[in-house]
DSSP file (Angstrom, degrees, kcal/mol; ACC not computed):
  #  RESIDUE AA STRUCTURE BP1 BP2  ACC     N-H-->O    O-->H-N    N-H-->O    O-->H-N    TCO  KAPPA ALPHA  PHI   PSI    X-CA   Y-CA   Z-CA
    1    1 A X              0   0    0      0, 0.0     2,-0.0     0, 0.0     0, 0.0   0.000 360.0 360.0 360.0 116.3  -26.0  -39.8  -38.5
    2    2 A X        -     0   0    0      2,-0.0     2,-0.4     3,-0.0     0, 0.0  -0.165 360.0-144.0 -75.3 172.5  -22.8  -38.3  -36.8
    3    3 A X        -     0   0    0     -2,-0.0     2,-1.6     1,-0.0     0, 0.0  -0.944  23.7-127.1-133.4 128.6  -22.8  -34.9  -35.4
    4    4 A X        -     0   0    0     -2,-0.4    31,-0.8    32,-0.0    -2,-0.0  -0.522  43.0-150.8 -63.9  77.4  -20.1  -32.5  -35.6
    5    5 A X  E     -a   35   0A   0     -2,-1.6    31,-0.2     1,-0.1     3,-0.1  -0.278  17.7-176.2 -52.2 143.2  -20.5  -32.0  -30.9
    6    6 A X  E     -     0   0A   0     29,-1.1     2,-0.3     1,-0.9    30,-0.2   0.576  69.8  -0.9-122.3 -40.4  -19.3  -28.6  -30.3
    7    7 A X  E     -a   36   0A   0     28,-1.0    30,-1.8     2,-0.0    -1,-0.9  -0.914  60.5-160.3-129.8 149.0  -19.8  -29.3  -25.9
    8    8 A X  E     -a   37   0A   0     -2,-0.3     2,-0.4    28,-0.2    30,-0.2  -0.951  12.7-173.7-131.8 120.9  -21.0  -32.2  -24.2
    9    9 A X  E     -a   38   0A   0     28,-4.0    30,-2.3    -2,-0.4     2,-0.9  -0.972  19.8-137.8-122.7 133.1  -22.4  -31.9  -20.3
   10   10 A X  E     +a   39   0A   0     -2,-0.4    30,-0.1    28,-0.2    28,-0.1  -0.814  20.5 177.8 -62.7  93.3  -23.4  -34.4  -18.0
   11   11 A X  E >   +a   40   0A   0     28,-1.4     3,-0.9    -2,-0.9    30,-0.6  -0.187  25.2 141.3-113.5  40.3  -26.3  -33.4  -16.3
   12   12 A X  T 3  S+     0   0    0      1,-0.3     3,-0.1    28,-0.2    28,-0.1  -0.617  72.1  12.6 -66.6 138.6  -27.1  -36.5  -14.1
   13   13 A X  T 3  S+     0   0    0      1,-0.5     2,-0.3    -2,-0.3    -1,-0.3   0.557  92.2 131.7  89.5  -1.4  -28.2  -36.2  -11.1
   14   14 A X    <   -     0   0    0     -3,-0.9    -1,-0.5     1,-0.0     2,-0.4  -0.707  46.2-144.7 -93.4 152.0  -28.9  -32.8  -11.6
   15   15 A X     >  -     0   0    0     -2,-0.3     4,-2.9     1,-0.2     5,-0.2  -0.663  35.4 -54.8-125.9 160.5  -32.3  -31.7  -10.5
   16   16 A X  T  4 S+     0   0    0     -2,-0.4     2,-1.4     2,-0.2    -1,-0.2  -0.210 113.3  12.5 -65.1 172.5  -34.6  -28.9  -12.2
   17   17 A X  T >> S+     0   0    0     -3,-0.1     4,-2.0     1,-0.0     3,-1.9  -0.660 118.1  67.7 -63.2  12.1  -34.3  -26.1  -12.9
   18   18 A X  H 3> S+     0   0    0     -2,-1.4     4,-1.1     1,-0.2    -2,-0.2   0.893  99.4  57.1 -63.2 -22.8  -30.5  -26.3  -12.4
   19   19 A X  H 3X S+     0   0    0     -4,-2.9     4,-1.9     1,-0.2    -1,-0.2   0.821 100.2  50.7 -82.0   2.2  -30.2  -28.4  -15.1
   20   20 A X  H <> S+     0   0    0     -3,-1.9     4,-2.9    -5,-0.2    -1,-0.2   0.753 109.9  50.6 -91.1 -33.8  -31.7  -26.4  -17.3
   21   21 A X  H  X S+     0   0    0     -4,-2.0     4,-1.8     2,-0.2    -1,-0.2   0.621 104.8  56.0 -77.9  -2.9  -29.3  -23.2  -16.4
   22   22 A X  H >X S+     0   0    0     -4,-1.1     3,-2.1     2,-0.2     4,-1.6   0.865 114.6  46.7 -89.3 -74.8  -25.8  -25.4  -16.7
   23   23 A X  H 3X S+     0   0    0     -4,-1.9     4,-1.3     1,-0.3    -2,-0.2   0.670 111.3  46.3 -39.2 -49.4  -27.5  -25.9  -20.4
   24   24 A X  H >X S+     0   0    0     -4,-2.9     4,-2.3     1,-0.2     3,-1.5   0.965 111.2  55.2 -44.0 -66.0  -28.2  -22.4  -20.6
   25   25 A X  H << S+     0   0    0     -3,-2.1    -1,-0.2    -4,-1.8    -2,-0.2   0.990 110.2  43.4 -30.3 -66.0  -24.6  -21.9  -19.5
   26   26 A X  H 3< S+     0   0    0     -4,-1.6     4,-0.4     1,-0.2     3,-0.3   0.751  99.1  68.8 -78.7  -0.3  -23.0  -24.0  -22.1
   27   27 A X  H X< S+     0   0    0     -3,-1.5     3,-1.3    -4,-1.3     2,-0.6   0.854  98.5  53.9 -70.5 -53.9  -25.1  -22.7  -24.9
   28   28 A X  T 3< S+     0   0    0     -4,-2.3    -1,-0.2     1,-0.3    -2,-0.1   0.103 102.0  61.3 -74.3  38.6  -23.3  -19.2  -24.5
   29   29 A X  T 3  S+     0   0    0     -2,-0.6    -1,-0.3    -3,-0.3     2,-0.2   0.532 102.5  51.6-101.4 -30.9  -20.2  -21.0  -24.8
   30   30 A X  S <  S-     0   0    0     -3,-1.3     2,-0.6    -4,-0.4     3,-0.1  -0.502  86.6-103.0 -99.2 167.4  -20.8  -22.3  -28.4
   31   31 A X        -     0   0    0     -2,-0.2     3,-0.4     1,-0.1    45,-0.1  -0.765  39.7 -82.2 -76.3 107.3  -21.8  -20.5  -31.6
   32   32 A X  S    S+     0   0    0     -2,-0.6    45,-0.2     1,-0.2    -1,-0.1  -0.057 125.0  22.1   6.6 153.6  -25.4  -20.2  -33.8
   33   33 A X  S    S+     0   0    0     43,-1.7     2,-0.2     1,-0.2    -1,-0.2   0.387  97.9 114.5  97.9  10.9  -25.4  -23.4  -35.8
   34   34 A X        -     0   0    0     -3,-0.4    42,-1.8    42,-0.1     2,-0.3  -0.682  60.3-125.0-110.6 173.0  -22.8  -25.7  -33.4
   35   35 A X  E     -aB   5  75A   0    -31,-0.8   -29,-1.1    -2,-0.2   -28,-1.0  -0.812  19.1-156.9-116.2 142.3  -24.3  -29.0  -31.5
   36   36 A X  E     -a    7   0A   0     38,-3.9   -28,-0.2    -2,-0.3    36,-0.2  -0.896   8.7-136.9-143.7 150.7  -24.2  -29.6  -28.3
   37   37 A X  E     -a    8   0A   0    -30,-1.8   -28,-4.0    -2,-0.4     2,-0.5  -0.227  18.5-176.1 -73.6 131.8  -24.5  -32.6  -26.4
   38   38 A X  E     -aC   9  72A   0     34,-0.8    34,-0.7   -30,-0.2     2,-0.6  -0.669  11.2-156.1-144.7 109.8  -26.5  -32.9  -23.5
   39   39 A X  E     +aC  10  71A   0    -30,-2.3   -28,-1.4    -2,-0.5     2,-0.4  -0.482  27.9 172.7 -60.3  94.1  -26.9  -36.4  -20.6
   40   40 A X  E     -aC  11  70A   0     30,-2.2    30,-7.3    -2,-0.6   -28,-0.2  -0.891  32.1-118.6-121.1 148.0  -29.9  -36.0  -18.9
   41   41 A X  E     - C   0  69A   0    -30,-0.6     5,-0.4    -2,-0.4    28,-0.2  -0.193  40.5 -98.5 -64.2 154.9  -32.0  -38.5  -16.4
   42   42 A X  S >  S+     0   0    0     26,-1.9     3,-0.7     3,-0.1     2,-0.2  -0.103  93.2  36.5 -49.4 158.4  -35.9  -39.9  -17.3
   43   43 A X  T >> S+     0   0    0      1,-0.2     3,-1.2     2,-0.2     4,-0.7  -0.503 115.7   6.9  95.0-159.0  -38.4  -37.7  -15.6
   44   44 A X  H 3> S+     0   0    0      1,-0.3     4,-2.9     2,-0.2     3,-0.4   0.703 129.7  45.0 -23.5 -53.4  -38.5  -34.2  -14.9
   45   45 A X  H <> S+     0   0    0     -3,-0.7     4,-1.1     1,-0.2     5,-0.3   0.615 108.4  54.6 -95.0  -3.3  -35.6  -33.2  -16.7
   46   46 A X  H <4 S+     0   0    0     -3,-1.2    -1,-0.2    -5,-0.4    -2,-0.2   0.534 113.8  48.0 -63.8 -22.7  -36.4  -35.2  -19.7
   47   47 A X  H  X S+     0   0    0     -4,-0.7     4,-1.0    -3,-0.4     3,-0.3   0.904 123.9  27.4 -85.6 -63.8  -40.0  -33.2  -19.6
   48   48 A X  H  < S+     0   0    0     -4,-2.9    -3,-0.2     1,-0.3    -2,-0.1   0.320 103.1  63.8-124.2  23.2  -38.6  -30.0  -19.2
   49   49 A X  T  X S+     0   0    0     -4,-1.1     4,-1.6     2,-0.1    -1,-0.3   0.756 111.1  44.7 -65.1 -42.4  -34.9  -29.2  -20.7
   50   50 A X  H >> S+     0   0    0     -5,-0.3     4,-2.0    -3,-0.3     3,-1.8   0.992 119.7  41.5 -91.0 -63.8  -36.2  -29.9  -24.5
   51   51 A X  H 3< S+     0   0    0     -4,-1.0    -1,-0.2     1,-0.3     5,-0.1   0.762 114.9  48.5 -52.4 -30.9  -39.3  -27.9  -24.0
   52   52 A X  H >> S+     0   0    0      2,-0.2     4,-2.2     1,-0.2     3,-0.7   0.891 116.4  42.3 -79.2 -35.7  -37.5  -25.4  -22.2
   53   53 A X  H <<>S+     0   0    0     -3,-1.8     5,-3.3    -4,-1.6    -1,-0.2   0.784 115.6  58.7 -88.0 -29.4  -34.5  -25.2  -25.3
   54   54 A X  T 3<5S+     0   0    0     -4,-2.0    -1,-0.3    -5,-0.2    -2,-0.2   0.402 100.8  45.3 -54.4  -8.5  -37.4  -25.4  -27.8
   55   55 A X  T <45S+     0   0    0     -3,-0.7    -2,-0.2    -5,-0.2    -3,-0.2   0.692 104.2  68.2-128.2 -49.6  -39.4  -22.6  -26.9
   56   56 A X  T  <5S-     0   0    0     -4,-2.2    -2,-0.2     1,-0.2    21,-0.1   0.365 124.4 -95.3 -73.6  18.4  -36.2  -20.6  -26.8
   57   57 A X  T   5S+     0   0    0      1,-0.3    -3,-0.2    -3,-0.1    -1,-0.2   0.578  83.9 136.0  95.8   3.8  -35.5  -20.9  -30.7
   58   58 A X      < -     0   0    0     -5,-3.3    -1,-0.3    -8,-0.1     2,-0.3  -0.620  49.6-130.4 -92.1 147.1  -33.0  -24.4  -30.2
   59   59 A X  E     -D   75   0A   0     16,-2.3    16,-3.4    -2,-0.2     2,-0.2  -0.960   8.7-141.4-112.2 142.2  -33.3  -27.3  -32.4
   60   60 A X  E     +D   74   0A   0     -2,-0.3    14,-0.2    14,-0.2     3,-0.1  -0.344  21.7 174.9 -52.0 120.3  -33.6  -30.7  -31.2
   61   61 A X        -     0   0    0     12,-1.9     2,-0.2     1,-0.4    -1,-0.1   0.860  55.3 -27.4-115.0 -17.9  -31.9  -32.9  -33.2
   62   62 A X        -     0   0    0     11,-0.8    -1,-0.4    -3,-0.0     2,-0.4  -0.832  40.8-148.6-178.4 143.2  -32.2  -36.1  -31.7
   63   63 A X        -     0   0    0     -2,-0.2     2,-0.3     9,-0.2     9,-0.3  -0.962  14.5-163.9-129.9 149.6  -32.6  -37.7  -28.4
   64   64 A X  E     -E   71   0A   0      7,-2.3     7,-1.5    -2,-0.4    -2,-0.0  -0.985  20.1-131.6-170.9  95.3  -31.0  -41.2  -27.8
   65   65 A X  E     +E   70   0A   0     -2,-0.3     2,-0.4     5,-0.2     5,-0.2  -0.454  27.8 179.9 -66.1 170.1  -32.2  -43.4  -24.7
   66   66 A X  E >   -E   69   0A   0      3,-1.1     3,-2.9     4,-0.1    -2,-0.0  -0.810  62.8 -49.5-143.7 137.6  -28.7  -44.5  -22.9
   67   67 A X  T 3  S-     0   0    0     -2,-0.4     3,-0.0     1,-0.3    -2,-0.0   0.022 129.6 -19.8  17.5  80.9  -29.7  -47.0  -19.4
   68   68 A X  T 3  S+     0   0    0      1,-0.1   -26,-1.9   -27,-0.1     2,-0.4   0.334 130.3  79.4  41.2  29.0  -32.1  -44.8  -18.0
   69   69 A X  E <   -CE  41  66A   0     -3,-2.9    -3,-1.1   -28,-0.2     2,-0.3  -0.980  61.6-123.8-161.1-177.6  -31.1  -41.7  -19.7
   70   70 A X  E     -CE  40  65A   0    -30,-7.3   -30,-2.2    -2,-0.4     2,-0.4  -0.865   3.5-154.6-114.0 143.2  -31.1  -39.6  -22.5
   71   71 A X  E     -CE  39  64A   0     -7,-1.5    -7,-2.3    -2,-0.3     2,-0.2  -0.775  25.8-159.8 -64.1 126.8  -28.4  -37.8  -25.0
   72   72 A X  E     -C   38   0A   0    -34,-0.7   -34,-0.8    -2,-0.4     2,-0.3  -0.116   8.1-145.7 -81.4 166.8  -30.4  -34.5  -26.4
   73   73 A X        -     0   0    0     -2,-0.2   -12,-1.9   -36,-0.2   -11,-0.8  -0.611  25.4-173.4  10.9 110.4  -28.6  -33.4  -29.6
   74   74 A X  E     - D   0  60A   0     -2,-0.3   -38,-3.9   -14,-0.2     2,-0.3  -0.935  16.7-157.8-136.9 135.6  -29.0  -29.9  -29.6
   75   75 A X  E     -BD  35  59A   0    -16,-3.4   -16,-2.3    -2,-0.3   -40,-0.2  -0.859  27.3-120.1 -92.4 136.9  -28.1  -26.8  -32.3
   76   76 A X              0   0    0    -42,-1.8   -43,-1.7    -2,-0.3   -18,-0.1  -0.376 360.0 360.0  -1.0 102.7  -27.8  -24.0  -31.5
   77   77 A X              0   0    0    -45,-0.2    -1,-0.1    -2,-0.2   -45,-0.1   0.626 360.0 360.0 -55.1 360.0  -29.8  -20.8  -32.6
């Protein structure tokens, strides 16, 4: 399935909970109902960016392992 990607951030190497505020960041950049793409390492920020983006009313659309990390899919509320 493609996704019309509205942002895409790289968040390797990024540690908790900053990676969860860049996301935060680049969610108010896009609009209700746009995707954005988001790289994150195994571990910690694999636990707790999608919970975190879940609980706040974002939908998941797919996560996608890559060589020891992940592409989120995420819309936008």
């Amino acid at each position: 399935m493609e996704f019309n990607i509205a942002k895409s951030i790289n968040l390797h190497d990024v540690v908790c909970p900053m990676n969860f505020v860049k996301t935060k960041v680049e969610l108010e950049s896009i609009n209700p109902g746009e995707i954005l793409e988001i790289f994150l390492d195994e571990g910690e920020a694999m636990l707790n960016v999608p919970r975190s983006l879940k609980e706040e009313g974002h939908k998941i659309l797919k996560v996608i392992p890559i060589d020891g990390m992940y592409k989120i899919i995420v819309e936008k509320k």
